[in-house]
N, C-alpha and C positions, 0 to 999 in steps of 0.2 A: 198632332201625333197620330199615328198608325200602330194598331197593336194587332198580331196575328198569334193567336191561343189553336195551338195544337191538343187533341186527346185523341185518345185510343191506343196507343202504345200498350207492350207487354209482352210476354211470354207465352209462346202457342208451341205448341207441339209440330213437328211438320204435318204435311199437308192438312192443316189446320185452315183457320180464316182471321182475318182481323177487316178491321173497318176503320181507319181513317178518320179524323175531321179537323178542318181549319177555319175559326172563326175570326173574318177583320171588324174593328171598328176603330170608329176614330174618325178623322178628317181625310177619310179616302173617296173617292171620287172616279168614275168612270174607271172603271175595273178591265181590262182586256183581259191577260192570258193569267189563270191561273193553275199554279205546279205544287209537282212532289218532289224533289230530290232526295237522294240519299247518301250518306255515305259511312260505308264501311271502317271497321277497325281498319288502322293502316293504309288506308285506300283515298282517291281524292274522292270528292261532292260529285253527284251525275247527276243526270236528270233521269226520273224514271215514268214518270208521266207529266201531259200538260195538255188543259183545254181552253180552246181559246173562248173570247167571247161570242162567236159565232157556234159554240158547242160543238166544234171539230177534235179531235182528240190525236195523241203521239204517244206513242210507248217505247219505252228500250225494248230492244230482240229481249232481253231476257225475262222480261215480267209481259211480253203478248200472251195473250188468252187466260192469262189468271189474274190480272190486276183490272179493275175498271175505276177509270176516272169522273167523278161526275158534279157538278156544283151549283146553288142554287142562288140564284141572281138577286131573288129576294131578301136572301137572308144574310148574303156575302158572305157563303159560306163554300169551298169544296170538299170533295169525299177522296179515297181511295180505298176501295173496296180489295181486300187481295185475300186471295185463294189460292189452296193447293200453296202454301207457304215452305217455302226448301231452306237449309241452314243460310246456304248464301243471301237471300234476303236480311239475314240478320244487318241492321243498323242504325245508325237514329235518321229520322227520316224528316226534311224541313218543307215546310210551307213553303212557298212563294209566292206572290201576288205582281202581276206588271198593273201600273195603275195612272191616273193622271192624263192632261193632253192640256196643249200641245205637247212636252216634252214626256213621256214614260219615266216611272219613278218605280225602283225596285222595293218590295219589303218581303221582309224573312219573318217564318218563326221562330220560337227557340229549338226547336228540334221534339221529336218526342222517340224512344227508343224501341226496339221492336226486336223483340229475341227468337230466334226461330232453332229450340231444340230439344230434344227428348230426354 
C-alpha cells in the first residue's frame, strides 16, 4: 500500500502565501516525477506543477513566477510553495507521485483545499 498525506491547505487572503506538503509512505519505491494538480469548482484536474527525479521542474503559464516546486528525496516528500496567491487559485489541490520500474505506477493524494479570498 502507498499512502500520499497532503497538508497545508486553507484560507489566505490574496496575494497571501501558503506552502504545500506531500508525504509518501508505504511500499513505494524508486520515485520519478512528482506533482501538484489542481482543480477548480466546476473545472476539470490540471496539472500545475511537476518535478522530476532529475530536479527539473514545469509549471502552468498561470502559477510561473509565484508558485515553486521542490521535494526532498530523503524524506519522499514534495512542496509547493505559492505566492502572490489570486481567487483563481482557489481549489483542492492533489498530490501525485510516478513511482515503480520497470512499469511506472501512479498515486494520488486525497486532495487538500485551498481558498484564496478576502
Amino acid at each position: 500500500q502507498v499512502q500520499l498525506v497532503e497538508s497545508g491547505g486553507g484560507l489566505v487572503q490574496p496575494g497571501g502565501s501558503l506552502r504545500l506538503s506531500c508525504a509518501a509512505s508505504g511500499s513505494i519505491y524508486k520515485i520519478n516525477a512528482m506533482g501538484w494538480y489542481r482543480q477548480a469548482p466546476g473545472k476539470e484536474r490540471e496539472l500545475a506543477s511537476v518535478i522530476s527525479s532529475d530536479g527539473s521542474t514545469n509549471y502552468a503559464d498561470s502559477v510561473k513566477g509565484r508558485f515553486t516546486i521542490s521535494r526532498d528525496n530523503a524524506k519522499n516528500e514534495v512542496y509547493l510553495q505559492m505566492n502572490s496567491l489570486k481567487p483563481e487559485d482557489t481549489a483542492v489541490y492533489y498530490c501525485n507521485i510516478l513511482w515503480g520500474w520497470p512499469t511506472p505506477r501512479s498515486s494520488w493524494g486525497q486532495g487538500t483545499l485551498v481558498t484564496v479570498s478576502s
